[in-house]
Biopython code that builds the backbone (N, CA, C, O; Angstrom):
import numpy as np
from Bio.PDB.StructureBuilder import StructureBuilder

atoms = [
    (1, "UNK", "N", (57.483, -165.591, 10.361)),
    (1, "UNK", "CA", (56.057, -165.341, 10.357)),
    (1, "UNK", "C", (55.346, -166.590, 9.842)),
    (1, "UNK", "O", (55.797, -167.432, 9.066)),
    (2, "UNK", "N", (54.223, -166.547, 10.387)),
    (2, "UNK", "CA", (53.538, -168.220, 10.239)),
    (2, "UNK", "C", (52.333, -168.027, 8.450)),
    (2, "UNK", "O", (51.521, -167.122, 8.256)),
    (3, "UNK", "N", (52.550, -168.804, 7.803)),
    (3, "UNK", "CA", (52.122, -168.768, 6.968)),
    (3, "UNK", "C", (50.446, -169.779, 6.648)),
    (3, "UNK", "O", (50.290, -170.986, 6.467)),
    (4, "UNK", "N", (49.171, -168.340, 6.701)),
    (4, "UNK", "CA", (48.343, -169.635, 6.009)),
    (4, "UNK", "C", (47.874, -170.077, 4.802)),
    (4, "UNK", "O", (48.383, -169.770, 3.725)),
    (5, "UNK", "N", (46.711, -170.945, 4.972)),
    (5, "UNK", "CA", (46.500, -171.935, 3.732)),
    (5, "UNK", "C", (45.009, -171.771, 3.891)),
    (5, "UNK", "O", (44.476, -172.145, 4.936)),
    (6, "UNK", "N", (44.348, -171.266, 2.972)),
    (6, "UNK", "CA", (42.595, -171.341, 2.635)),
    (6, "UNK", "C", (42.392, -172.232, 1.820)),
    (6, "UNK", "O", (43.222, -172.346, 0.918)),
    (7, "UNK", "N", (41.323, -173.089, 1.853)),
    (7, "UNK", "CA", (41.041, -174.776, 1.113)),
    (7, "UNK", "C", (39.439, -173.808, 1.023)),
    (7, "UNK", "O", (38.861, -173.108, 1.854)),
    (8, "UNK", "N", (39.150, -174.160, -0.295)),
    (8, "UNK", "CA", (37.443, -174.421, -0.012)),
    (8, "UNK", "C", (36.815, -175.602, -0.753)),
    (8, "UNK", "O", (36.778, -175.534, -1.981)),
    (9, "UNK", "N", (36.443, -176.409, -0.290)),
    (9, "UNK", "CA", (36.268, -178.115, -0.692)),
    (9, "UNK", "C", (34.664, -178.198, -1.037)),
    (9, "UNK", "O", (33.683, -177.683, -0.500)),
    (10, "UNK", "N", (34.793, -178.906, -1.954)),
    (10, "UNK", "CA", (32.911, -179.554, -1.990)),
    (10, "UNK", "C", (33.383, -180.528, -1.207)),
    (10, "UNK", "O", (34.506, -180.841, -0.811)),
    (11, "UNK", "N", (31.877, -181.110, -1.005)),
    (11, "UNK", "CA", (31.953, -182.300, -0.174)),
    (11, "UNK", "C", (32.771, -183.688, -0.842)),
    (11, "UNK", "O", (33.202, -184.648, -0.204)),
    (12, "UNK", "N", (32.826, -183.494, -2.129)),
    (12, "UNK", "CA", (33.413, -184.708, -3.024)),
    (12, "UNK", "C", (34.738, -184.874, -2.904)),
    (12, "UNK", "O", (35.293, -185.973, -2.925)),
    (13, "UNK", "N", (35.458, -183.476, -2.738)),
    (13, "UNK", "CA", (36.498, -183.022, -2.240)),
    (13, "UNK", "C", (37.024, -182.846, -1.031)),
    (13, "UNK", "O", (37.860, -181.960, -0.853)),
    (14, "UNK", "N", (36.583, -183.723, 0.050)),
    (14, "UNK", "CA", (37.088, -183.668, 1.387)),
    (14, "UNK", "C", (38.290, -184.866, 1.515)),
    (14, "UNK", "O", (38.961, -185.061, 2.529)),
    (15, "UNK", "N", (38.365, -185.385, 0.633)),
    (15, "UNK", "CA", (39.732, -186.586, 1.297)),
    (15, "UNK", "C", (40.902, -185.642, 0.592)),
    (15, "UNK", "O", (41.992, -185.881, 1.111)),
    (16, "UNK", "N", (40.982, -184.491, -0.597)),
    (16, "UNK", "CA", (41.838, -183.478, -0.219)),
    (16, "UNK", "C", (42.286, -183.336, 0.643)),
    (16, "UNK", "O", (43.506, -183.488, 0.578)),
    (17, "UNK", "N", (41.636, -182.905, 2.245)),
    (17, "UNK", "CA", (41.689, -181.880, 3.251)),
    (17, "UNK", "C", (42.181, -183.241, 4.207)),
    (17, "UNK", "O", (43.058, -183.143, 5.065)),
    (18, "UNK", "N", (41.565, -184.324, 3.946)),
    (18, "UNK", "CA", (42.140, -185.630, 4.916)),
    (18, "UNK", "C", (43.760, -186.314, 4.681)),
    (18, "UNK", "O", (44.572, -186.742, 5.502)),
    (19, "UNK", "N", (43.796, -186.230, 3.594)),
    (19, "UNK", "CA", (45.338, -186.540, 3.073)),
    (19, "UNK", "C", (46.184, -185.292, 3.761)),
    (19, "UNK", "O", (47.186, -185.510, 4.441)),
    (20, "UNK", "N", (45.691, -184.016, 3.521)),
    (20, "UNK", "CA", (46.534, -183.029, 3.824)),
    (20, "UNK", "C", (46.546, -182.907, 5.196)),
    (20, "UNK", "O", (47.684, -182.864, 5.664)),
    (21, "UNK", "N", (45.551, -182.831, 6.070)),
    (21, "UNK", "CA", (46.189, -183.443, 7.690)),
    (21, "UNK", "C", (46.556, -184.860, 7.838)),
    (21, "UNK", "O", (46.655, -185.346, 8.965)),
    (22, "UNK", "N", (46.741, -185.479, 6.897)),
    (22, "UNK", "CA", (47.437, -187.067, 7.327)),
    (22, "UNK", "C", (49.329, -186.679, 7.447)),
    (22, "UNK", "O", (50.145, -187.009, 8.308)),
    (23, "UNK", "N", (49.521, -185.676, 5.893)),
    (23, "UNK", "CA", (50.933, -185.338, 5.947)),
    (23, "UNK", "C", (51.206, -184.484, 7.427)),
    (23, "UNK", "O", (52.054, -184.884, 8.225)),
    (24, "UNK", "N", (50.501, -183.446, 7.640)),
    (24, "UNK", "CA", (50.774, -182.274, 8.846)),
    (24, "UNK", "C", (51.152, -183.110, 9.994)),
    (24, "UNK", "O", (52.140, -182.924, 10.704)),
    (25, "UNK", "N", (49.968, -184.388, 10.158)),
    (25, "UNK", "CA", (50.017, -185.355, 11.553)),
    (25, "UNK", "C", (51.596, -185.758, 11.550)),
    (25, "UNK", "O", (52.202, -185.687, 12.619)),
    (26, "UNK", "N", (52.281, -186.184, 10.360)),
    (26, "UNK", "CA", (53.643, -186.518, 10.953)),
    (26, "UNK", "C", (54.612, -185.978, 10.755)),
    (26, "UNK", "O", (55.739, -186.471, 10.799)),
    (27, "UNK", "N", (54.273, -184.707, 10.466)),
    (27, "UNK", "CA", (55.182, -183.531, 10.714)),
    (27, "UNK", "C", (56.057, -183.360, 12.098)),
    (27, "UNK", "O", (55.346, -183.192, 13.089)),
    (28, "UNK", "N", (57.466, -183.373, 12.339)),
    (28, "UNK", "CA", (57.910, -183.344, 13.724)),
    (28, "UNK", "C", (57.299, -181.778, 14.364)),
    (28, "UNK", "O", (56.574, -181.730, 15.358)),
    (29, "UNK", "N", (57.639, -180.852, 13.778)),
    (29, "UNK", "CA", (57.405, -179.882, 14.327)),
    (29, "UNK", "C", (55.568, -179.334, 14.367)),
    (29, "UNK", "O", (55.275, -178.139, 14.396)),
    (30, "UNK", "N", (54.570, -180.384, 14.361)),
    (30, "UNK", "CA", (53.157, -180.464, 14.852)),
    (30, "UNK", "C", (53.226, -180.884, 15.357)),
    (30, "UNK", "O", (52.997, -182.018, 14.935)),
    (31, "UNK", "N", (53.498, -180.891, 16.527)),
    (31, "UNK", "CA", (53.529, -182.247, 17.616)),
    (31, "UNK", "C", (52.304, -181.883, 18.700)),
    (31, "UNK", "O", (52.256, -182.631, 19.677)),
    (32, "UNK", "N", (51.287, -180.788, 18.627)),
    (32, "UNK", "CA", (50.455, -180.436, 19.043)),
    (32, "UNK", "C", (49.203, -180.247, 18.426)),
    (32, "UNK", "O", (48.176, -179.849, 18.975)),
    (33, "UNK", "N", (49.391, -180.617, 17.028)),
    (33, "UNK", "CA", (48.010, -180.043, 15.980)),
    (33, "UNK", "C", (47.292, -181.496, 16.376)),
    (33, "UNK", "O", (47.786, -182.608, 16.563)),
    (34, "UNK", "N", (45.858, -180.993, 16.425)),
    (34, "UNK", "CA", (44.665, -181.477, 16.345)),
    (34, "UNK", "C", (44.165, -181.905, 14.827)),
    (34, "UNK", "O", (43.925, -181.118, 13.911)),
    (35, "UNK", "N", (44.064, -183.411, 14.786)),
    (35, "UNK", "CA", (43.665, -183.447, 13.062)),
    (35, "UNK", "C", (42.221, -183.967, 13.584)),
    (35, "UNK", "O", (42.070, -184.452, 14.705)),
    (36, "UNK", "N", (41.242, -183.819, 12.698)),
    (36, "UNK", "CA", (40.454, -184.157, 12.865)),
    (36, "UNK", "C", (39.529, -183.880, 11.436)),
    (36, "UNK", "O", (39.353, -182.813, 10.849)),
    (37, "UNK", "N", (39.160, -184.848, 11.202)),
    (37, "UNK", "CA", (38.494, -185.701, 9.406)),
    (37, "UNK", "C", (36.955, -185.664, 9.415)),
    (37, "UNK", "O", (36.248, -186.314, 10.185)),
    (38, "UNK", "N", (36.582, -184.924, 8.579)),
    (38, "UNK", "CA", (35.108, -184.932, 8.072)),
    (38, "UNK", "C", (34.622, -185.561, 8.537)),
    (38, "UNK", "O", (35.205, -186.637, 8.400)),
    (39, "UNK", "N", (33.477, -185.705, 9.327)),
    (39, "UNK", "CA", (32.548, -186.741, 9.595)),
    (39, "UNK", "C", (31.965, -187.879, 8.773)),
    (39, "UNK", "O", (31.279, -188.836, 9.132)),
    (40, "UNK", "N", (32.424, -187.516, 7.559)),
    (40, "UNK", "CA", (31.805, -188.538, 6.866)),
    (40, "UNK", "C", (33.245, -189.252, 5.834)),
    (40, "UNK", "O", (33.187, -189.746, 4.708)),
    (41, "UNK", "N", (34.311, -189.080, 6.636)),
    (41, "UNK", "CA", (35.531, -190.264, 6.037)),
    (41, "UNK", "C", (36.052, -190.336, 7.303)),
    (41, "UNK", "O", (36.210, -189.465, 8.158)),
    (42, "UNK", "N", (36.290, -191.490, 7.290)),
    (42, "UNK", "CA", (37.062, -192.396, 8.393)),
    (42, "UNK", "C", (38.544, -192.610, 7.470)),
    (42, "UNK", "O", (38.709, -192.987, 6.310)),
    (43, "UNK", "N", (39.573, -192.169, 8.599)),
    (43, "UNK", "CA", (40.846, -192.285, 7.780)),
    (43, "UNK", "C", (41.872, -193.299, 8.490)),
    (43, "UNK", "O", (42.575, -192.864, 9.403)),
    (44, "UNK", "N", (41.934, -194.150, 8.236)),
    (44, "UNK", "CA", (43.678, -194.970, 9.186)),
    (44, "UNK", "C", (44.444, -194.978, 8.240)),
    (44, "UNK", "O", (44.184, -194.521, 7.127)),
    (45, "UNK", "N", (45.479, -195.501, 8.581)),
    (45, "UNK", "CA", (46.777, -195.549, 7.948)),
    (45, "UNK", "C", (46.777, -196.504, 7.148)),
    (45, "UNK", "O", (46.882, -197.701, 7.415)),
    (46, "UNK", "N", (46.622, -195.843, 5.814)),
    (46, "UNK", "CA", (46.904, -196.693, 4.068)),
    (46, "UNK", "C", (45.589, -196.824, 3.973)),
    (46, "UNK", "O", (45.254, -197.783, 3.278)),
    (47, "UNK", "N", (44.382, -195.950, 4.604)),
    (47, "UNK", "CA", (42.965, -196.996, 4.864)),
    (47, "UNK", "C", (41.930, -195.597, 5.022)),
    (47, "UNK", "O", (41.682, -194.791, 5.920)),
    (48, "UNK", "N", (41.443, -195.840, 3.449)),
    (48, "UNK", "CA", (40.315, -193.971, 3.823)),
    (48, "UNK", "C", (38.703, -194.437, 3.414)),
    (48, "UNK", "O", (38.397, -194.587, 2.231)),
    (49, "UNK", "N", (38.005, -194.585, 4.197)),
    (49, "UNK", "CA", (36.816, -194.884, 3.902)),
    (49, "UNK", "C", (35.960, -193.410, 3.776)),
    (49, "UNK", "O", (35.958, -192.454, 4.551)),
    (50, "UNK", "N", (35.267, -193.602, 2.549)),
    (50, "UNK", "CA", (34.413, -192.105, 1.891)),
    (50, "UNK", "C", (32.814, -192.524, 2.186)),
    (50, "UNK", "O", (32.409, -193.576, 1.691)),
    (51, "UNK", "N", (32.105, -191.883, 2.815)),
    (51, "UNK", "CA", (30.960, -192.582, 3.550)),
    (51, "UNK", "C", (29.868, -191.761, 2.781)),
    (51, "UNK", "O", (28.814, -192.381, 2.637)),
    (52, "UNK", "N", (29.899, -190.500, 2.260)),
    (52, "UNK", "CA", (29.050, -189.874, 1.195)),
    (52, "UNK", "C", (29.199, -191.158, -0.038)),
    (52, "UNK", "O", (28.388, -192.020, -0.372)),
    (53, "UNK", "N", (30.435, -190.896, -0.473)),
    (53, "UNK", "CA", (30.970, -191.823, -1.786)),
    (53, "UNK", "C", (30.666, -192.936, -1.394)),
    (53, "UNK", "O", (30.075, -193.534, -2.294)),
    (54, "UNK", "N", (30.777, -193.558, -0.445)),
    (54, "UNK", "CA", (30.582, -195.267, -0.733)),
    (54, "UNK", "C", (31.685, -195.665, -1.114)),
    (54, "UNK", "O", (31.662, -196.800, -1.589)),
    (55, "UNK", "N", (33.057, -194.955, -1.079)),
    (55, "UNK", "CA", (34.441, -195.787, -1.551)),
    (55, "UNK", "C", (35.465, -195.974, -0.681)),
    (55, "UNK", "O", (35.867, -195.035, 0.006)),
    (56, "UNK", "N", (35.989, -197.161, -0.608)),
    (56, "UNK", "CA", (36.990, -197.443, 0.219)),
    (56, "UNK", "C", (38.905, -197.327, -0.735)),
    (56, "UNK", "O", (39.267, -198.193, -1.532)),
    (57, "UNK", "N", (39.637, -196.303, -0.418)),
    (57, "UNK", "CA", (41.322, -196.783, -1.064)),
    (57, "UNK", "C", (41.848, -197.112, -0.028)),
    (57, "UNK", "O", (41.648, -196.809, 1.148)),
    (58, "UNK", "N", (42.876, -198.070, -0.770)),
    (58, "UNK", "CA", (43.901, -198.613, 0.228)),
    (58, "UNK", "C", (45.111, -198.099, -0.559)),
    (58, "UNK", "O", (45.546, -198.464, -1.651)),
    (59, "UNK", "N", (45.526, -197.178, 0.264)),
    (59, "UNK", "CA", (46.816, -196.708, -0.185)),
    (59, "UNK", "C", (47.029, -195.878, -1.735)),
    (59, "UNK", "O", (47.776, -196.149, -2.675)),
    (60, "UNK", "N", (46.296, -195.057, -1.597)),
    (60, "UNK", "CA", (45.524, -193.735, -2.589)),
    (60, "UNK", "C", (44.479, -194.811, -3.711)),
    (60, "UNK", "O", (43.873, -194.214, -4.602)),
    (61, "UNK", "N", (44.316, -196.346, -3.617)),
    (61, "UNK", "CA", (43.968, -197.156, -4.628)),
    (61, "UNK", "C", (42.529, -197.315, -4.063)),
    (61, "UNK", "O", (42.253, -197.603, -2.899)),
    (62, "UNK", "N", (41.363, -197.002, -5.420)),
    (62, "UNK", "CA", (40.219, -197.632, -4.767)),
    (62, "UNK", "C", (39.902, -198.774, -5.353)),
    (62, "UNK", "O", (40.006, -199.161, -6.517)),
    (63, "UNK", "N", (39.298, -199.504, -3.896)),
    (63, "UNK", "CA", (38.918, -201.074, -3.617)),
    (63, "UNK", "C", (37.665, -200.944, -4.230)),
    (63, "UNK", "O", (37.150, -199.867, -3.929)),
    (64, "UNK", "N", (36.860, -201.753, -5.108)),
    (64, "UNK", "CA", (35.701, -202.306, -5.624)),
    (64, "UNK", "C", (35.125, -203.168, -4.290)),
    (64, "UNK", "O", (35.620, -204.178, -3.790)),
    (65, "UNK", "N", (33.850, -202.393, -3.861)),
    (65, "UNK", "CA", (33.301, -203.763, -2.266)),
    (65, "UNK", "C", (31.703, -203.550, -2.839)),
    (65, "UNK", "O", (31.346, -202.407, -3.124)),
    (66, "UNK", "N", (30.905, -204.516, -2.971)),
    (66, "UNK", "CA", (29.698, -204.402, -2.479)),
    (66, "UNK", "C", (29.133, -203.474, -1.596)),
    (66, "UNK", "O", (29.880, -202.919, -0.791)),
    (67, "UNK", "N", (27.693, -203.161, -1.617)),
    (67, "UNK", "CA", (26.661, -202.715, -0.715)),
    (67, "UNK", "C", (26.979, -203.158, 0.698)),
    (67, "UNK", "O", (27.221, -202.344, 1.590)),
    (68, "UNK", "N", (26.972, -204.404, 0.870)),
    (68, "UNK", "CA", (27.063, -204.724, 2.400)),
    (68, "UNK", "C", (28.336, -205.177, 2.715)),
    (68, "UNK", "O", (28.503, -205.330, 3.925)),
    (69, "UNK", "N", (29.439, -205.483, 1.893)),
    (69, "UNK", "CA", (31.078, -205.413, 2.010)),
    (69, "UNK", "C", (31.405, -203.573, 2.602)),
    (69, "UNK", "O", (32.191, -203.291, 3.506)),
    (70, "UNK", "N", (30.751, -202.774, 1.976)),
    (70, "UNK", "CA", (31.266, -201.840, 2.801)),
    (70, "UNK", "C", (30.398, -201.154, 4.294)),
    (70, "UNK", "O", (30.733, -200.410, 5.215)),
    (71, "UNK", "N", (29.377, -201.746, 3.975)),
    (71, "UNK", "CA", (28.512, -201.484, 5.116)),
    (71, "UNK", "C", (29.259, -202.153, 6.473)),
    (71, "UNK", "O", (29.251, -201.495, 7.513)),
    (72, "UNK", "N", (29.962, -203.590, 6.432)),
    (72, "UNK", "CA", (30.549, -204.390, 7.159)),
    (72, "UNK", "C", (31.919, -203.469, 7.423)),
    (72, "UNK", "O", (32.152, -203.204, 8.603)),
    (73, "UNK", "N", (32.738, -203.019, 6.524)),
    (73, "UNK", "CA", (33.631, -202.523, 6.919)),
    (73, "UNK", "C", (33.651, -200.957, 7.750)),
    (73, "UNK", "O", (34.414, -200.511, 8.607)),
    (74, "UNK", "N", (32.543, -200.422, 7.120)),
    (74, "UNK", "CA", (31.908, -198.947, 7.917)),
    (74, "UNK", "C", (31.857, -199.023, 9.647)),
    (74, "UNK", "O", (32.224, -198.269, 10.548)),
    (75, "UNK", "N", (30.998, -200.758, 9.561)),
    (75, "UNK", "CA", (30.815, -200.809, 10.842)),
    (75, "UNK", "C", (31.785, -201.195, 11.608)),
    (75, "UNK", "O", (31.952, -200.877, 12.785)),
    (76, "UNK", "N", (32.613, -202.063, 10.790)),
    (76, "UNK", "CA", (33.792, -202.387, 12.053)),
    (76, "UNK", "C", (35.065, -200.926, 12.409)),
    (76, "UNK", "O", (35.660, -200.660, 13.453)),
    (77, "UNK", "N", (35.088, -200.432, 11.429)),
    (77, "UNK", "CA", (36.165, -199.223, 11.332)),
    (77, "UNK", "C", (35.217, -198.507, 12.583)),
    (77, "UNK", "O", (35.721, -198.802, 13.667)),
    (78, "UNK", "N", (34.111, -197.736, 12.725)),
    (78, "UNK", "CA", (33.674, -197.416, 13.792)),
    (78, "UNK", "C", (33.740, -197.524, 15.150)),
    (78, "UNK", "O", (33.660, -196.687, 16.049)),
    (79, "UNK", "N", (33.922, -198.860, 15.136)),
    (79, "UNK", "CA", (34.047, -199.509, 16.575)),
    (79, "UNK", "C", (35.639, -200.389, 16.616)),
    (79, "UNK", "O", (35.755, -201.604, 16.775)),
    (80, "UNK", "N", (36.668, -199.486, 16.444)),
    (80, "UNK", "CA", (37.962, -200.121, 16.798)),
    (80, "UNK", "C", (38.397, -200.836, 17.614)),
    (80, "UNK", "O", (37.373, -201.074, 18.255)),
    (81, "UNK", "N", (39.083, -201.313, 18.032)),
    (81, "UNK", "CA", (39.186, -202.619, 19.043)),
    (81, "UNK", "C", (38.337, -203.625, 19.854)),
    (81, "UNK", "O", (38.523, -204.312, 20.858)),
    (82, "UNK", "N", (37.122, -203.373, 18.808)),
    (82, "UNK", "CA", (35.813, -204.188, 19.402)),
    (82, "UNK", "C", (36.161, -205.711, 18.803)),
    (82, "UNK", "O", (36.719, -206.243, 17.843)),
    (83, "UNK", "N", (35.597, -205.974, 19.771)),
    (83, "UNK", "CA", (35.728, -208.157, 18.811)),
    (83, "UNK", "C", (34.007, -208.327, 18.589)),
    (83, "UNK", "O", (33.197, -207.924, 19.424)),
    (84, "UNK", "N", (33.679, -208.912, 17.469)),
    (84, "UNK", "CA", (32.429, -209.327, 17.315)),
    (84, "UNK", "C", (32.515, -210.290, 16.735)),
    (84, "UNK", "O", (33.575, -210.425, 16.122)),
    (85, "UNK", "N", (31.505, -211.397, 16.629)),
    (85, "UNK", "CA", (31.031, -212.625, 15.814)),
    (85, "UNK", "C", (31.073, -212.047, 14.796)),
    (85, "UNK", "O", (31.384, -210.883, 14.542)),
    (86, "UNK", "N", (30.597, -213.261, 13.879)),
    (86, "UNK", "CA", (30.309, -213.153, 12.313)),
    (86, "UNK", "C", (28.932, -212.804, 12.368)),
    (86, "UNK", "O", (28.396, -211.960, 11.650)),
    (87, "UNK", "N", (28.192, -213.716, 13.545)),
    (87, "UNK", "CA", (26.781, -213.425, 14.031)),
    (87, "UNK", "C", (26.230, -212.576, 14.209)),
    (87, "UNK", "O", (25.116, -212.526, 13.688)),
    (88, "UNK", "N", (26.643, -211.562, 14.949)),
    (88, "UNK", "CA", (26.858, -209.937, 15.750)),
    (88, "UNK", "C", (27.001, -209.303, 14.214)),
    (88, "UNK", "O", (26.025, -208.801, 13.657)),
    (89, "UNK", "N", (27.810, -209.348, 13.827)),
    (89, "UNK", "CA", (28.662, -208.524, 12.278)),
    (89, "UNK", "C", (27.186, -208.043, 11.301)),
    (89, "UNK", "O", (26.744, -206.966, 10.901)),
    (90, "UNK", "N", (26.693, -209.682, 11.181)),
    (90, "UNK", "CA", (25.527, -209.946, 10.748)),
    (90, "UNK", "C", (24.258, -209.507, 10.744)),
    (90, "UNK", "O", (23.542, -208.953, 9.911)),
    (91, "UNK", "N", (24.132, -209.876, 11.859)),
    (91, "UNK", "CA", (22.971, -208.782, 12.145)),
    (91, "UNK", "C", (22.500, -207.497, 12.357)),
    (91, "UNK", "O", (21.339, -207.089, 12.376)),
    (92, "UNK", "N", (23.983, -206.667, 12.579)),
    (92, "UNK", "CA", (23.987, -205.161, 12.362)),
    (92, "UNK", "C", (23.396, -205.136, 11.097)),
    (92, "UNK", "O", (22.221, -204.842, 10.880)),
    (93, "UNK", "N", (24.390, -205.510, 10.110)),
    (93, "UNK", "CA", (24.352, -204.887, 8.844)),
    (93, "UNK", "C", (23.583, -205.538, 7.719)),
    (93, "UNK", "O", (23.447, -205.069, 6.589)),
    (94, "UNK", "N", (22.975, -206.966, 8.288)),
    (94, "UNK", "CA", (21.784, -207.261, 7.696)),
    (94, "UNK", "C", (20.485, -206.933, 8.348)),
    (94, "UNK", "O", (19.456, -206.456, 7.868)),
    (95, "UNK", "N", (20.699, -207.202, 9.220)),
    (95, "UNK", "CA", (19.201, -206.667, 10.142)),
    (95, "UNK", "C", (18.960, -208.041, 10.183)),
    (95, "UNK", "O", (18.077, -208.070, 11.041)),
    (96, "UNK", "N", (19.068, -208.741, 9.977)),
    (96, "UNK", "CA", (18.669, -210.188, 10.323)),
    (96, "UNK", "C", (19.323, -211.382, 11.058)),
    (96, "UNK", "O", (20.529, -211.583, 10.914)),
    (97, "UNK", "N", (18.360, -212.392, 12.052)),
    (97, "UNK", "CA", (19.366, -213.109, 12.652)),
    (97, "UNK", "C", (20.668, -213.958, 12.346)),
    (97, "UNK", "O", (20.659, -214.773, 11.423)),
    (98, "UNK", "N", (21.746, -213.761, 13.106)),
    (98, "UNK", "CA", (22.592, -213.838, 12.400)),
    (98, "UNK", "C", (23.732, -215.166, 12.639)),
    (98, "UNK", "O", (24.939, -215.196, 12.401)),
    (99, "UNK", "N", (22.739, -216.319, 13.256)),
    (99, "UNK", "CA", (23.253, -217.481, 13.304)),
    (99, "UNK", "C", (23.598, -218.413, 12.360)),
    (99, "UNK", "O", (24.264, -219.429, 12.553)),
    (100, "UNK", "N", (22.923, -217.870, 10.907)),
    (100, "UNK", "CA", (23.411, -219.075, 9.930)),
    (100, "UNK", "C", (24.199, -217.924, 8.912)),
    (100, "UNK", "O", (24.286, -218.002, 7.686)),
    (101, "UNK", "N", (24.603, -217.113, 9.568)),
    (101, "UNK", "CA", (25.567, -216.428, 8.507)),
    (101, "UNK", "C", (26.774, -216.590, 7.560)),
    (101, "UNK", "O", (27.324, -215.717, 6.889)),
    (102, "UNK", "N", (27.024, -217.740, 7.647)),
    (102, "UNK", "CA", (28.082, -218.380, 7.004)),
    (102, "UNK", "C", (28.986, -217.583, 6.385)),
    (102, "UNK", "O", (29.270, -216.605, 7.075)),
    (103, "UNK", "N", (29.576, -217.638, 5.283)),
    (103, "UNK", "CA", (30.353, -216.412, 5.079)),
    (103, "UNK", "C", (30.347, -215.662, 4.428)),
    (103, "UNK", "O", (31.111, -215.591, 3.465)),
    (104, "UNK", "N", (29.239, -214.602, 4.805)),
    (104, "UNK", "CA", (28.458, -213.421, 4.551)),
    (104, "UNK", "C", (29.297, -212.364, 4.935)),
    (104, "UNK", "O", (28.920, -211.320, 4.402)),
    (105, "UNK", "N", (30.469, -212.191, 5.781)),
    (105, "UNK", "CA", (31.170, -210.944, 6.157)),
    (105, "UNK", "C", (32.620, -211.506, 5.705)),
    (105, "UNK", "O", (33.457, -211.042, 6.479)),
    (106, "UNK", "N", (33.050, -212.107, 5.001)),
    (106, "UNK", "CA", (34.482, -212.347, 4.539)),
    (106, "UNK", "C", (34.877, -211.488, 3.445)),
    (106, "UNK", "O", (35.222, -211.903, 2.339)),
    (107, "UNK", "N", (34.798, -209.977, 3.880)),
    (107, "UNK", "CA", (35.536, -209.403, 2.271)),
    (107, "UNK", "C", (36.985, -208.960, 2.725)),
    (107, "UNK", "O", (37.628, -208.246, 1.956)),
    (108, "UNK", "N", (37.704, -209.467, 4.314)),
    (108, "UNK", "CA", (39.010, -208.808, 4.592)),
    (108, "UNK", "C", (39.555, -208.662, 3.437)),
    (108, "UNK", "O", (39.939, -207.579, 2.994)),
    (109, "UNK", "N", (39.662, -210.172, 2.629)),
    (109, "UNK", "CA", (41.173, -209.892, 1.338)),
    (109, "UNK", "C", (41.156, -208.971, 0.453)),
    (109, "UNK", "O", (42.103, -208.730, -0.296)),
    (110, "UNK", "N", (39.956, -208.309, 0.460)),
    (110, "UNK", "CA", (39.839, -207.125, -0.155)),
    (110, "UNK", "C", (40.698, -205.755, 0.336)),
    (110, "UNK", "O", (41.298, -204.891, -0.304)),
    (111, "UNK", "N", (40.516, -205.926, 1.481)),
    (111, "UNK", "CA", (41.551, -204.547, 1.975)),
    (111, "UNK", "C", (43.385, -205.204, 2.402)),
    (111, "UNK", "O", (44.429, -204.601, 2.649)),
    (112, "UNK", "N", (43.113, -206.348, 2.335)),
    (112, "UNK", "CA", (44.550, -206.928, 3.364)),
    (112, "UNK", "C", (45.540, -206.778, 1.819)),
    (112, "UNK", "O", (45.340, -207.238, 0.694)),
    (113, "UNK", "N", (46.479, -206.056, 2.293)),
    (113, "UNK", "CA", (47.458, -205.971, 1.083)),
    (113, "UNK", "C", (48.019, -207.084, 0.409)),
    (113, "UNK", "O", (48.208, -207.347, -0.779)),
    (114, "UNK", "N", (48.298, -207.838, 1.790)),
    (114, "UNK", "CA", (48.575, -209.180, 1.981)),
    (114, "UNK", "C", (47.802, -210.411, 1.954)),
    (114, "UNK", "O", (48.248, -211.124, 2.853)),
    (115, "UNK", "N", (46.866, -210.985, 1.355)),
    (115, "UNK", "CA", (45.630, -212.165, 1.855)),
    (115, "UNK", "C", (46.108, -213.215, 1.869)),
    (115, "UNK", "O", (46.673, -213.708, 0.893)),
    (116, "UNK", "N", (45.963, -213.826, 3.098)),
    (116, "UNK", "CA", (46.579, -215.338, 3.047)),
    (116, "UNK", "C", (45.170, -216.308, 2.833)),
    (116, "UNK", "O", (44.251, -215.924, 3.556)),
    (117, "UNK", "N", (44.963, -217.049, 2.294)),
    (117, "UNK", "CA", (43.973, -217.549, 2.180)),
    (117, "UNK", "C", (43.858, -218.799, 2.850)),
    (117, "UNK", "O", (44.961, -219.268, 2.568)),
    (118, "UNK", "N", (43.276, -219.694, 3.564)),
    (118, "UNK", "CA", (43.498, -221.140, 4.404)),
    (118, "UNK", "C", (42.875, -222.051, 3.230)),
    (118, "UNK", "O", (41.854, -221.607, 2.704)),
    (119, "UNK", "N", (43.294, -223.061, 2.848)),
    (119, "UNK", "CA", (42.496, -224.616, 2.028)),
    (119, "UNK", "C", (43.477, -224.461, 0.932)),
    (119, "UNK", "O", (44.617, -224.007, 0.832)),
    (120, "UNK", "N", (42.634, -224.991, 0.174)),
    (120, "UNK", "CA", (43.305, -225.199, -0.915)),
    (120, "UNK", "C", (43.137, -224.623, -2.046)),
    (120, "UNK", "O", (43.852, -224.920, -3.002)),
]
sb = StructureBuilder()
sb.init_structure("model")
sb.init_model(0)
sb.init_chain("A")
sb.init_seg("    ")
for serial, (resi, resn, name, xyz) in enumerate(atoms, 1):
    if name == "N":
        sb.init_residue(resn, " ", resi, " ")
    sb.init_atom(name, np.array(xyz, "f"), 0.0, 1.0, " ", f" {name:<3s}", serial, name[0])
structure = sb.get_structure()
């Protein structure tokens, strides 16, 4: 007999309910369940963005980002396999033109487990 599970979550409490379909998703025997995550957290793998909260963990750990460090990352997580400028990046999430943006969207090493850094 199939056994259920009643959750009742505040909203503060929804990456509960996201972790717990992250385990179900690689369950062998779900090989048909539908997960599908609050509208307001974006979840990848090792990678949970809280869009009420404003907090990003990497790997149950939360990352410290700026106002527009996570605004930048909101927007790119949205649009997955998109390529954009720094320019483009820019001007979404500043609203302003975004040709002398210099490096106004560099917070990757913040999420990269790994940061390789180029110079010296």
């Amino acid at each position: 007999m199939g056994k259920f599970l009643v959750l009742s979550l505040t909203d503060h409490e929804e990456y509960i309910l996201s972790r717990i379909m992250e385990i179900i998703a690689v369950e062998p025997g779900f090989d048909h369940i539908v997960t599908s995550h609050p509208c307001n957290t974006l979840v990848f793998p090792g990678l949970e963005l809280r869009l009420k909260e404003r907090t990003v963990y990497r790997n149950s750990e939360l990352i410290s980002m700026t106002r527009r460090e996570f605004a930048t990352l909101v927007y790119l997580a949205k649009h997955p396999f998109w390529v954009f400028s720094a320019g483009q990046i820019y001007e979404e999430v500043w609203g302003e033109d975004g040709e002398n943006c210099g490096t106004a969207v560099a917070f990757v090493p913040k999420i990269n487990a790994n940061p390789v850094y180029n110079g010296g």
